[in-house]
PyMOL Python script that loads the backbone (N, CA, C, O; Angstrom):
from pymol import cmd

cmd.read_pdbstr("""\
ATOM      1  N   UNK A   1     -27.066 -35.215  24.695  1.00  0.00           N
ATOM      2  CA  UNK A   1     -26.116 -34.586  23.809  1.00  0.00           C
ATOM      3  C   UNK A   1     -25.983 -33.103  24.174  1.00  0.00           C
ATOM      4  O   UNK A   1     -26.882 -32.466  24.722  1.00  0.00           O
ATOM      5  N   UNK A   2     -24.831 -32.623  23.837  1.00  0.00           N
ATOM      6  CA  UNK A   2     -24.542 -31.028  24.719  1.00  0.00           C
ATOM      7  C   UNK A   2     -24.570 -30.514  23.139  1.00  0.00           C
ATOM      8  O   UNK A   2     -24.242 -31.029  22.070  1.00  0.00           O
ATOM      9  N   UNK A   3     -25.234 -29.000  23.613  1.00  0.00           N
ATOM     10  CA  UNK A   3     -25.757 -28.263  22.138  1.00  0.00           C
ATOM     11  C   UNK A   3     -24.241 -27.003  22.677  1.00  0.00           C
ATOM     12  O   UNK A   3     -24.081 -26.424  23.752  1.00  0.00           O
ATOM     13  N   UNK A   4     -23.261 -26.973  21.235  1.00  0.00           N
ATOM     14  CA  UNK A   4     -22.170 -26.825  20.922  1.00  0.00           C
ATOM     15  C   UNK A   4     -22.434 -25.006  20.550  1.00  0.00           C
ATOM     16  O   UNK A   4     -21.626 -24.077  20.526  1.00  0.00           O
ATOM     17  N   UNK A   5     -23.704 -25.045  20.335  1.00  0.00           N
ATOM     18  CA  UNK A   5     -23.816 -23.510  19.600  1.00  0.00           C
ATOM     19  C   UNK A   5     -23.006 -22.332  19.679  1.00  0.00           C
ATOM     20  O   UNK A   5     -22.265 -21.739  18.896  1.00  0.00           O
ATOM     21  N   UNK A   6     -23.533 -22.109  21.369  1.00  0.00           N
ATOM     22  CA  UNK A   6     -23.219 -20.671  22.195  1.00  0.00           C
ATOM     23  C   UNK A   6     -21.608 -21.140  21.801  1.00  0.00           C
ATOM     24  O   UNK A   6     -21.079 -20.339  21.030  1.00  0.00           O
ATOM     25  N   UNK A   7     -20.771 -22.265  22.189  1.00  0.00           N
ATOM     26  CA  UNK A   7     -19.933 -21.825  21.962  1.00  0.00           C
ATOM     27  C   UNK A   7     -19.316 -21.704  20.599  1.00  0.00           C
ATOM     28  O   UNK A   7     -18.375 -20.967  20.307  1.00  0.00           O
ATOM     29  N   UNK A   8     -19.760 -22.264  20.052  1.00  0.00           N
ATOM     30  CA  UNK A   8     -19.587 -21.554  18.210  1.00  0.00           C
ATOM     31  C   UNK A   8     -19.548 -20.765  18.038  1.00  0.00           C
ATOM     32  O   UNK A   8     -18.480 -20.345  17.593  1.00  0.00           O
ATOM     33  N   UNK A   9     -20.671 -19.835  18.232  1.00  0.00           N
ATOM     34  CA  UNK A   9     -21.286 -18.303  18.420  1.00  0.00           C
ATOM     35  C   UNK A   9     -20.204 -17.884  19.222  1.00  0.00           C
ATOM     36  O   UNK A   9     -19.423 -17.327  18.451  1.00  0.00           O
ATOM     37  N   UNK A  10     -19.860 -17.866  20.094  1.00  0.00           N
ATOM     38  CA  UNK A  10     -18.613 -16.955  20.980  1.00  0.00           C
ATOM     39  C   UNK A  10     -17.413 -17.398  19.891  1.00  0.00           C
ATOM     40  O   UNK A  10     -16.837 -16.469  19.324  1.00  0.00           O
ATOM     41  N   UNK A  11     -17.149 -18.293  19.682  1.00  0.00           N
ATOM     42  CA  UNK A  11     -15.715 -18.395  18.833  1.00  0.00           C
ATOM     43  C   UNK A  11     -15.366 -17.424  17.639  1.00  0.00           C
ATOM     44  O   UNK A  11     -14.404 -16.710  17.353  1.00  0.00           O
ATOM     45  N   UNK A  12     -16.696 -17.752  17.022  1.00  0.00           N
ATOM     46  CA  UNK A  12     -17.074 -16.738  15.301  1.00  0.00           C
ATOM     47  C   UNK A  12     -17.203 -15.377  16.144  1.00  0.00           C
ATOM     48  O   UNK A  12     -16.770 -14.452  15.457  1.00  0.00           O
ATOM     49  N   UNK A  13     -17.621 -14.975  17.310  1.00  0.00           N
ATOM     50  CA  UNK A  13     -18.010 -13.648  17.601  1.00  0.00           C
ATOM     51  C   UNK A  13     -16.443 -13.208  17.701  1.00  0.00           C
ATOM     52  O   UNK A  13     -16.045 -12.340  16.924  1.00  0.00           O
ATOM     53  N   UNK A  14     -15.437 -13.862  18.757  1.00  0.00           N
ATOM     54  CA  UNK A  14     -14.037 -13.694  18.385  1.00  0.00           C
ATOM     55  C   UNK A  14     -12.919 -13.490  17.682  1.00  0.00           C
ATOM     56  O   UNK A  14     -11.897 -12.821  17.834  1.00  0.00           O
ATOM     57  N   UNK A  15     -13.598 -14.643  16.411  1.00  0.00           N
ATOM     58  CA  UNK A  15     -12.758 -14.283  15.533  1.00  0.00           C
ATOM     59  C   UNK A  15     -13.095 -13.210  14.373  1.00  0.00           C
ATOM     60  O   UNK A  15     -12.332 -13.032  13.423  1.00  0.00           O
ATOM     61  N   UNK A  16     -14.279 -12.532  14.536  1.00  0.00           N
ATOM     62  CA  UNK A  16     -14.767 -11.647  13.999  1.00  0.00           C
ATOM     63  C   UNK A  16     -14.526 -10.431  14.039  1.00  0.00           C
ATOM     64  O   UNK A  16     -14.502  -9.574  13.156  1.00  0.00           O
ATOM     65  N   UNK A  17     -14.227 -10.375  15.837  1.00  0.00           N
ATOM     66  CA  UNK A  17     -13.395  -9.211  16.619  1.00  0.00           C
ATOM     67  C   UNK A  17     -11.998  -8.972  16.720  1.00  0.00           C
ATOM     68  O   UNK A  17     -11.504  -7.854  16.866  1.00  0.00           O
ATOM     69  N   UNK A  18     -11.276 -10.201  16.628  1.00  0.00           N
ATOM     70  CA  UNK A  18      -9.599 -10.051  16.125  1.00  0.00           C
ATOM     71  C   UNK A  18      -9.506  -9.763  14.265  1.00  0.00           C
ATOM     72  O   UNK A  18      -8.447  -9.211  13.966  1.00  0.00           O
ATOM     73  N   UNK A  19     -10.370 -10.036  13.132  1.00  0.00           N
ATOM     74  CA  UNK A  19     -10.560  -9.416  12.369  1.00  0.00           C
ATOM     75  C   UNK A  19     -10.905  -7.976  11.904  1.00  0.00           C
ATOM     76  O   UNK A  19     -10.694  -7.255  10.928  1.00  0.00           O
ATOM     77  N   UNK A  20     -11.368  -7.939  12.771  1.00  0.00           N
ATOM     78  CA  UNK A  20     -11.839  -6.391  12.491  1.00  0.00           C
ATOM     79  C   UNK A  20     -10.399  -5.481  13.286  1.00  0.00           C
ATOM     80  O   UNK A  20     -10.017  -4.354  12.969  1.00  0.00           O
ATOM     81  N   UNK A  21      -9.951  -6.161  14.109  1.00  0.00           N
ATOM     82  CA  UNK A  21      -9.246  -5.584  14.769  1.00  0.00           C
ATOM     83  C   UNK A  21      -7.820  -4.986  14.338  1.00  0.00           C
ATOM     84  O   UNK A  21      -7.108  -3.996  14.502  1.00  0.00           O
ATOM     85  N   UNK A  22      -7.871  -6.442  13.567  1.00  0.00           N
ATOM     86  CA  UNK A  22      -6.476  -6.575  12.481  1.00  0.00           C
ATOM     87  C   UNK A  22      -6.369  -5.532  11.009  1.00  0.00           C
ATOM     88  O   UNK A  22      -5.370  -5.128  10.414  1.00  0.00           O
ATOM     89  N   UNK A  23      -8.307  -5.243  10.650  1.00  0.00           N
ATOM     90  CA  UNK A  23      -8.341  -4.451   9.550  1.00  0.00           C
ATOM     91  C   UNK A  23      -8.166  -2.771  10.654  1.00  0.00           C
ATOM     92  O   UNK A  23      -7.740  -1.688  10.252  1.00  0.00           O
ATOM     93  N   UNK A  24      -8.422  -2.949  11.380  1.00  0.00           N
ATOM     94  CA  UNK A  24      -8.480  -1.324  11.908  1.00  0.00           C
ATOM     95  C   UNK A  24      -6.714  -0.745  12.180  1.00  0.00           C
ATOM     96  O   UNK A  24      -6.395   0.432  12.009  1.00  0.00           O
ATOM     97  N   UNK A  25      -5.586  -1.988  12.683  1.00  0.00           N
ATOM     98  CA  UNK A  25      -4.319  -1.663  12.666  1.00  0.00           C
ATOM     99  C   UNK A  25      -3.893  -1.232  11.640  1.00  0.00           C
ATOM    100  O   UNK A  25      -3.281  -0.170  11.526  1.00  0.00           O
ATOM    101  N   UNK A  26      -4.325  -2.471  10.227  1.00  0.00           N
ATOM    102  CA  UNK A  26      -4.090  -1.869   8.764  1.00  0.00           C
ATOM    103  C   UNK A  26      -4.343  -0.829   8.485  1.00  0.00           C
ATOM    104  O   UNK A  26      -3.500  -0.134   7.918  1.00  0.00           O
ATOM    105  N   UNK A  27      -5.601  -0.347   8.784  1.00  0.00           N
ATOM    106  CA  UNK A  27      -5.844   1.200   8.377  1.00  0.00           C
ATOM    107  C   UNK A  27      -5.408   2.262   8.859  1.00  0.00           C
ATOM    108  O   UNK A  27      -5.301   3.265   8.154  1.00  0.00           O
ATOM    109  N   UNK A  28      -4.950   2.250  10.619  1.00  0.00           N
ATOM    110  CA  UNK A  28      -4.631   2.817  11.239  1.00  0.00           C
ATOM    111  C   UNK A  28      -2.838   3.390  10.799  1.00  0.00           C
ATOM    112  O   UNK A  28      -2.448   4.555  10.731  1.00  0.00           O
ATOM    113  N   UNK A  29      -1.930   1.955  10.530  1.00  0.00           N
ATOM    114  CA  UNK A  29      -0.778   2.234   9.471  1.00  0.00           C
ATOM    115  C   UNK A  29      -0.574   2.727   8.750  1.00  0.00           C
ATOM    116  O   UNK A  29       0.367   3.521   8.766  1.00  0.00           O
ATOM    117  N   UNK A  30      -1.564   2.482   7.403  1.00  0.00           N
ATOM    118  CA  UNK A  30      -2.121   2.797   6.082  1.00  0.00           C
ATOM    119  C   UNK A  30      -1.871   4.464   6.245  1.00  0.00           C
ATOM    120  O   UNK A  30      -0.938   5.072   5.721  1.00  0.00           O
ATOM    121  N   UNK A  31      -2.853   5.017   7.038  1.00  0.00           N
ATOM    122  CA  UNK A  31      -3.073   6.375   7.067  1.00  0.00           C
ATOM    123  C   UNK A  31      -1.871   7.195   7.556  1.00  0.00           C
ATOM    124  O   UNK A  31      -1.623   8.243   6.959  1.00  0.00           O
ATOM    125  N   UNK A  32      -1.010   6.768   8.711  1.00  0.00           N
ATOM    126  CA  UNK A  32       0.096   6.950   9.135  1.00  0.00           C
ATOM    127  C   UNK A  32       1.244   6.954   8.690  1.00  0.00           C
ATOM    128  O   UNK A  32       2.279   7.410   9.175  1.00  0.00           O
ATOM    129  N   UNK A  33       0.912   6.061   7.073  1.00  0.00           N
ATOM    130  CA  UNK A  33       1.864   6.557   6.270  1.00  0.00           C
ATOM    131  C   UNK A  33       1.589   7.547   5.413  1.00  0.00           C
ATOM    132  O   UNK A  33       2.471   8.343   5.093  1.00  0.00           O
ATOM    133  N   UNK A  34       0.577   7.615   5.022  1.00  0.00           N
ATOM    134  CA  UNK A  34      -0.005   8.831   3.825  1.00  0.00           C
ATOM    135  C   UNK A  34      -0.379   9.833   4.936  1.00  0.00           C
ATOM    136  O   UNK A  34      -1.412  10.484   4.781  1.00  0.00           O
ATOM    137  N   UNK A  35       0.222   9.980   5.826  1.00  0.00           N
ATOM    138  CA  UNK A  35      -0.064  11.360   6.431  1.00  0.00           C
ATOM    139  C   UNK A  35       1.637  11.623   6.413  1.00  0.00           C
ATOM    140  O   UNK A  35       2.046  12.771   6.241  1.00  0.00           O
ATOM    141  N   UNK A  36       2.554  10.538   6.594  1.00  0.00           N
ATOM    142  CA  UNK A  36       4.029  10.823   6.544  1.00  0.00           C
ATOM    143  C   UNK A  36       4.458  11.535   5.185  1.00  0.00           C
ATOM    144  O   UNK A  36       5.084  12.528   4.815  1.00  0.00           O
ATOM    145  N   UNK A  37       3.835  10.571   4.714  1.00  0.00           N
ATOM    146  CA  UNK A  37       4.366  11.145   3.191  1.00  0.00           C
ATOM    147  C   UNK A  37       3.874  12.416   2.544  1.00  0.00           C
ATOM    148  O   UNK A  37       4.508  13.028   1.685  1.00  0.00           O
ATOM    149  N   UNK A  38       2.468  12.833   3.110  1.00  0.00           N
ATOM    150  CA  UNK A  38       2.469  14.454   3.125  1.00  0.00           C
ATOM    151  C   UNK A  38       3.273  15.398   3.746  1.00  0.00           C
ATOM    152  O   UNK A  38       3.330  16.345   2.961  1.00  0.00           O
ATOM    153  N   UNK A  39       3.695  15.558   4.389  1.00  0.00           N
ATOM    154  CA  UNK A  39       4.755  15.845   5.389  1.00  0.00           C
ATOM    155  C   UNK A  39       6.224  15.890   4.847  1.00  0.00           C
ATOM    156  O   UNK A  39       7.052  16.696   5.271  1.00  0.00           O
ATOM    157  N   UNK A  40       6.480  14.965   3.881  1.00  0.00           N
ATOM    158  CA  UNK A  40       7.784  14.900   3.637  1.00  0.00           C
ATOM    159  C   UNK A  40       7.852  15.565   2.366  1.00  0.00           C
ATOM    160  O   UNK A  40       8.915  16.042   1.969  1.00  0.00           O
ATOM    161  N   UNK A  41       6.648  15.639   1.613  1.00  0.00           N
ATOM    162  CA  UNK A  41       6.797  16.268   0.194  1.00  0.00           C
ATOM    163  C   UNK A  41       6.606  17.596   0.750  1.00  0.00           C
ATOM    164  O   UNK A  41       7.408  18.440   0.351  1.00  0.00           O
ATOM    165  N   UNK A  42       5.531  18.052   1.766  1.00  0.00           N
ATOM    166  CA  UNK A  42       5.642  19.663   2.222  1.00  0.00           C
ATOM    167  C   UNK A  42       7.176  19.619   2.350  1.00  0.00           C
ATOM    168  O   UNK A  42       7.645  20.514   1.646  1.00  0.00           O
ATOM    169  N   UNK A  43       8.192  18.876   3.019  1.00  0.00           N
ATOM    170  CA  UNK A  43       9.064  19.881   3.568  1.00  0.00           C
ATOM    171  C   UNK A  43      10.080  19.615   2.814  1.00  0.00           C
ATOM    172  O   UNK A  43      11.169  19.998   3.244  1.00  0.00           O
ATOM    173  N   UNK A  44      10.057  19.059   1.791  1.00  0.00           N
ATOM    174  CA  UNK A  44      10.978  18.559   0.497  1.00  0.00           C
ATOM    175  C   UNK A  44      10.665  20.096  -0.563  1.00  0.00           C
ATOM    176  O   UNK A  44      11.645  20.668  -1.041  1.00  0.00           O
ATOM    177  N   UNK A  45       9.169  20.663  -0.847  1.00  0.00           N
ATOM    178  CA  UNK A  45       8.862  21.998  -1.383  1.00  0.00           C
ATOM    179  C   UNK A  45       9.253  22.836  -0.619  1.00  0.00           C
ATOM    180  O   UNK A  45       9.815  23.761  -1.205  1.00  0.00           O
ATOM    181  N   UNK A  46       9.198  22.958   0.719  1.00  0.00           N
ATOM    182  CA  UNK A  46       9.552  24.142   1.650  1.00  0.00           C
ATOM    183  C   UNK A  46      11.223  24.614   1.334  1.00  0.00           C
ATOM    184  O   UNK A  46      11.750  25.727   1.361  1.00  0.00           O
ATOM    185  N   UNK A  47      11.933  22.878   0.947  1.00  0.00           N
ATOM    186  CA  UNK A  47      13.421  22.994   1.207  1.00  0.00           C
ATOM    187  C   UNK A  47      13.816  23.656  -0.047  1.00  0.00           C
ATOM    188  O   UNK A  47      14.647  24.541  -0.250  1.00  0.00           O
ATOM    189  N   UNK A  48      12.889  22.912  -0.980  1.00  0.00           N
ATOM    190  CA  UNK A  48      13.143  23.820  -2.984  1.00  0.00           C
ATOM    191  C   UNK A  48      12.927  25.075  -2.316  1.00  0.00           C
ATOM    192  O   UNK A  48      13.862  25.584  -1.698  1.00  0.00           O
ATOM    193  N   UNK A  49      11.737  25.665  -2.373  1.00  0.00           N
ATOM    194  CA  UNK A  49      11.439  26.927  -2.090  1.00  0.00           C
ATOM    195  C   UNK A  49      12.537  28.229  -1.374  1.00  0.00           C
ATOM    196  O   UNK A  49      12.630  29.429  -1.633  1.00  0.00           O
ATOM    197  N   UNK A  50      13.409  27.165  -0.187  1.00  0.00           N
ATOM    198  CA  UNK A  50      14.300  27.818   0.430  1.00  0.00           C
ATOM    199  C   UNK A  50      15.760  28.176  -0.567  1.00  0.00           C
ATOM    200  O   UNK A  50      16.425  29.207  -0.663  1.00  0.00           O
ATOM    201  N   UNK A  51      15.881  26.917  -1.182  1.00  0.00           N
ATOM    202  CA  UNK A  51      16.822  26.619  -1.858  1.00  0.00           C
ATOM    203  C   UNK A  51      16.787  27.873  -3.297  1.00  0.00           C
ATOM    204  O   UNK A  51      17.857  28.304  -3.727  1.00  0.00           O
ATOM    205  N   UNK A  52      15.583  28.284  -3.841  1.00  0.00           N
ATOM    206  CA  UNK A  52      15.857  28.789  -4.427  1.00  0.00           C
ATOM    207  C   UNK A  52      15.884  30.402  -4.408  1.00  0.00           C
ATOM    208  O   UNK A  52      16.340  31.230  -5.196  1.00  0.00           O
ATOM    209  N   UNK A  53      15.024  30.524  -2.847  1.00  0.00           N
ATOM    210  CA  UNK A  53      15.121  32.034  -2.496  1.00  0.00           C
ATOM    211  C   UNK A  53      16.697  32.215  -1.997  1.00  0.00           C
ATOM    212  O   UNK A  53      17.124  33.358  -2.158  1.00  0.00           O
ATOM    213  N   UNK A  54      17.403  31.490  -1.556  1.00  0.00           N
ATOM    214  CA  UNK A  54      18.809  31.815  -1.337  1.00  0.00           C
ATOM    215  C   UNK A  54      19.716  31.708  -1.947  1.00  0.00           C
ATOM    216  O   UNK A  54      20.822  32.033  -1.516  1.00  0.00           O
ATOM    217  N   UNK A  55      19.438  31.011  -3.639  1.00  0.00           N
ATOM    218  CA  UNK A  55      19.794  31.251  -4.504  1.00  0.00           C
ATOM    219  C   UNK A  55      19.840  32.633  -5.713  1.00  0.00           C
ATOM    220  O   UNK A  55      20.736  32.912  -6.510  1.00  0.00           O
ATOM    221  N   UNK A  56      18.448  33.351  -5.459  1.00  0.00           N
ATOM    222  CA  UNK A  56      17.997  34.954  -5.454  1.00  0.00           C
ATOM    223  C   UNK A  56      19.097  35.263  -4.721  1.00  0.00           C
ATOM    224  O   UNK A  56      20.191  35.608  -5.168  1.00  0.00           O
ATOM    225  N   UNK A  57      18.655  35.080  -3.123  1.00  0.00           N
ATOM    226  CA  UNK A  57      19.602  36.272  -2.638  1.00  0.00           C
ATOM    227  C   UNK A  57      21.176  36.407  -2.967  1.00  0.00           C
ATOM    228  O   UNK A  57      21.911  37.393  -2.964  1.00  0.00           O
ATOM    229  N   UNK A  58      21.329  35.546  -3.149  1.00  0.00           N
ATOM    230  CA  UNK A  58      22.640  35.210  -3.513  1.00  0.00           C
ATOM    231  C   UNK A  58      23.293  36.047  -4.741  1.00  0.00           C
ATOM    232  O   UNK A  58      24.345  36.672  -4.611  1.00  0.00           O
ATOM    233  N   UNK A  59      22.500  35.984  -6.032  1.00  0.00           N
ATOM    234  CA  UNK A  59      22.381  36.601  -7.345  1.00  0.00           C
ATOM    235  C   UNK A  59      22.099  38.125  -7.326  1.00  0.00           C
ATOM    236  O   UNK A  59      22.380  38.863  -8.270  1.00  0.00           O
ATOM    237  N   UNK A  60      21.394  38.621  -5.923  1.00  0.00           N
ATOM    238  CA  UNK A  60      21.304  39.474  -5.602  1.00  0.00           C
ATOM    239  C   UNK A  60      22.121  40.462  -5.326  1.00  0.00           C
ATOM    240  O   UNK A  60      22.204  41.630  -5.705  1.00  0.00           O
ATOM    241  N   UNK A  61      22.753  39.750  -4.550  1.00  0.00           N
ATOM    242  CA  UNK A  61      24.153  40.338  -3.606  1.00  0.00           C
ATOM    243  C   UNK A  61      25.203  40.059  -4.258  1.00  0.00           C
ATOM    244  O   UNK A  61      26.172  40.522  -3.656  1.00  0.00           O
ATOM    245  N   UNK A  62      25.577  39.390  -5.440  1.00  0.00           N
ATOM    246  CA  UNK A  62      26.318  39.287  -6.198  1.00  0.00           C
ATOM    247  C   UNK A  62      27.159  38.404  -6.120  1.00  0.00           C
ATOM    248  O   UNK A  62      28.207  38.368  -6.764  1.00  0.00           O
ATOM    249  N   UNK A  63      26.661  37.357  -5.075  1.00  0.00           N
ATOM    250  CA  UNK A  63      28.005  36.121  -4.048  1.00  0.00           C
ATOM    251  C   UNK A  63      27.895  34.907  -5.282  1.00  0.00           C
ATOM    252  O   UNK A  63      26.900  34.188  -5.378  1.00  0.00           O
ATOM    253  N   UNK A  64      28.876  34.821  -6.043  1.00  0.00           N
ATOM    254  CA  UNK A  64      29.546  33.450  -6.756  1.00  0.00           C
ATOM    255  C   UNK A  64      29.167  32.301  -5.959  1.00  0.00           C
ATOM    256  O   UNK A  64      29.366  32.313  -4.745  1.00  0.00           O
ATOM    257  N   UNK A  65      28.543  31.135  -6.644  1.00  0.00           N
ATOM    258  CA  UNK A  65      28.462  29.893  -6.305  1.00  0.00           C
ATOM    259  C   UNK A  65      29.980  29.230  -6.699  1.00  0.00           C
ATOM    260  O   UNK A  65      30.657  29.249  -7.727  1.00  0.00           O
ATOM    261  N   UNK A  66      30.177  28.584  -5.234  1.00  0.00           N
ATOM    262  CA  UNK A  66      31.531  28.034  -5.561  1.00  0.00           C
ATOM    263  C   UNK A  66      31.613  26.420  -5.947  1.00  0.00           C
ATOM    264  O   UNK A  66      32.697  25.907  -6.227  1.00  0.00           O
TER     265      UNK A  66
END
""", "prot")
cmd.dss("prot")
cmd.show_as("cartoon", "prot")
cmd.util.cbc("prot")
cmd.orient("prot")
């Protein structure tokens, strides 16, 4: 009778390694979006921020919003 083990053991070692592999893409995404989405709220505040200093200058200089 042929002892099946080793290759059991290599199969589970495989599919252990395309698991892990599959959680590391997830995370790798995961983070790639919550690093996007920091990024977009900075430059969404940067754009307020702009928006309202050229709204100053504006009030400043006395230029009518049309």
């Amino acid at each position: 009778m042929v002892d099946m083990r080793p290759e059991l053991l290599v199969r589970e070692r495989v599919r252990s390694y395309l698991e892990e592999a599959e959680q590391l893409r997830y995370s790798r995404r995961l983070r790639a979006l919550r690093r996007a989405s920091r990024l977009e709220s900075r430059a969404e505040r940067r754009m307020v921020a702009a928006w309202r200093r050229a709204a100053e200058l504006r009030g400043t200089l006395g230029i009518a919003d049309n």
